[in-house]
C-alpha positions in Angstrom: -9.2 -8.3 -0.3 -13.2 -7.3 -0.9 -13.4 -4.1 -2.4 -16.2 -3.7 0.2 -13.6 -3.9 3.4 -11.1 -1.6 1.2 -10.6 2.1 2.5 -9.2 4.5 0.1 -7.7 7.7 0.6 -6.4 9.7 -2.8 -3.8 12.7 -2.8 -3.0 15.0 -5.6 0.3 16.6 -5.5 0.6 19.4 -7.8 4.5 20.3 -9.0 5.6 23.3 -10.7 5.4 21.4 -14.4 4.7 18.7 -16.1 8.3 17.8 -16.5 8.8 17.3 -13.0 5.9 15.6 -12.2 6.7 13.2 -14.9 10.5 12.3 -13.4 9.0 11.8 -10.0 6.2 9.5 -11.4 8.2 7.1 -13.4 10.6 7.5 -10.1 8.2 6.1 -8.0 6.6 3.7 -10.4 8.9 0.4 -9.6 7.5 0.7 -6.3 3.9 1.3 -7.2 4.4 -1.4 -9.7 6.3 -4.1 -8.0 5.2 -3.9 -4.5 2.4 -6.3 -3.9 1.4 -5.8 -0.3 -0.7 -8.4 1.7 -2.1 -5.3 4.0 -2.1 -2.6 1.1 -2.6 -1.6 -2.0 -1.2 1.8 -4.3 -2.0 3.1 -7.6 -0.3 6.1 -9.1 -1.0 8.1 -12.2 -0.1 11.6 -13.3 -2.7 13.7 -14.9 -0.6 17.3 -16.2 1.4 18.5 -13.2 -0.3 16.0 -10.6 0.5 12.6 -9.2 -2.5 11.0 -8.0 -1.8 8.6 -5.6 -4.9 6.1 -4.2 -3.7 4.0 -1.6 -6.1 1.3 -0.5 -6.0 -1.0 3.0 -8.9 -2.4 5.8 -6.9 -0.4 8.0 -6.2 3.4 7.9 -2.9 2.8 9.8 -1.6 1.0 6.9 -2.6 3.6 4.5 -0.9 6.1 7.0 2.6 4.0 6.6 2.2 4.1 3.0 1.5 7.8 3.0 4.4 7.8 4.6 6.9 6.1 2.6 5.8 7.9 -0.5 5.9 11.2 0.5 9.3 10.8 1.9 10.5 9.4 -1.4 8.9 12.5 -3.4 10.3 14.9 -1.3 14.0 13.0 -1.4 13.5 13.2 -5.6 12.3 17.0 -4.8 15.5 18.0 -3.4 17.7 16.2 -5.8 16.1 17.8 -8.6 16.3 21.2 -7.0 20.2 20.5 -6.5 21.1 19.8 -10.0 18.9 22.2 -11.1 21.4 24.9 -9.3 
């Protein structure tokens, strides 16, 4: 893929500390890290309290599905953590 026909969308997802942001990003990173899509493209990396997520694809609908996926699997680690935290 040509960095030219790339679209890119980032997120930041701010959590209530470091620690937490820090379990969910090395939670996540296998699949940033092993998942080598044809159609698209993610990069993660934590900054304080924030995940940064980039995803990149030649079409937004892809970047939508990825969108997707992640946000489901933060939220899923969100709610574990919140109930062993109890």
């Amino acid at each position: 893929m040509s960095i030219k026909e790339l679209r890119k969308i980032t997120v930041e997802i701010p959590f209530k500390s470091e620690n937490i942001a820090l379990i969910i990003y090395q939670s996540i990173l296998p699949e940033v890290t092993n998942r080598k899509l044809a159609r698209g493209q993610v990069k993660a990396k934590i900054k304080n309290n924030k995940i940064i997520l980039a995803f990149y694809s030649r079409k937004t609908t892809i970047i939508r599905a990825l969108w997707n996926s992640y946000i489901r699997w933060i939220l899923s680690i969100t709610k574990v953590l919140e109930i062993f935290n109890q």
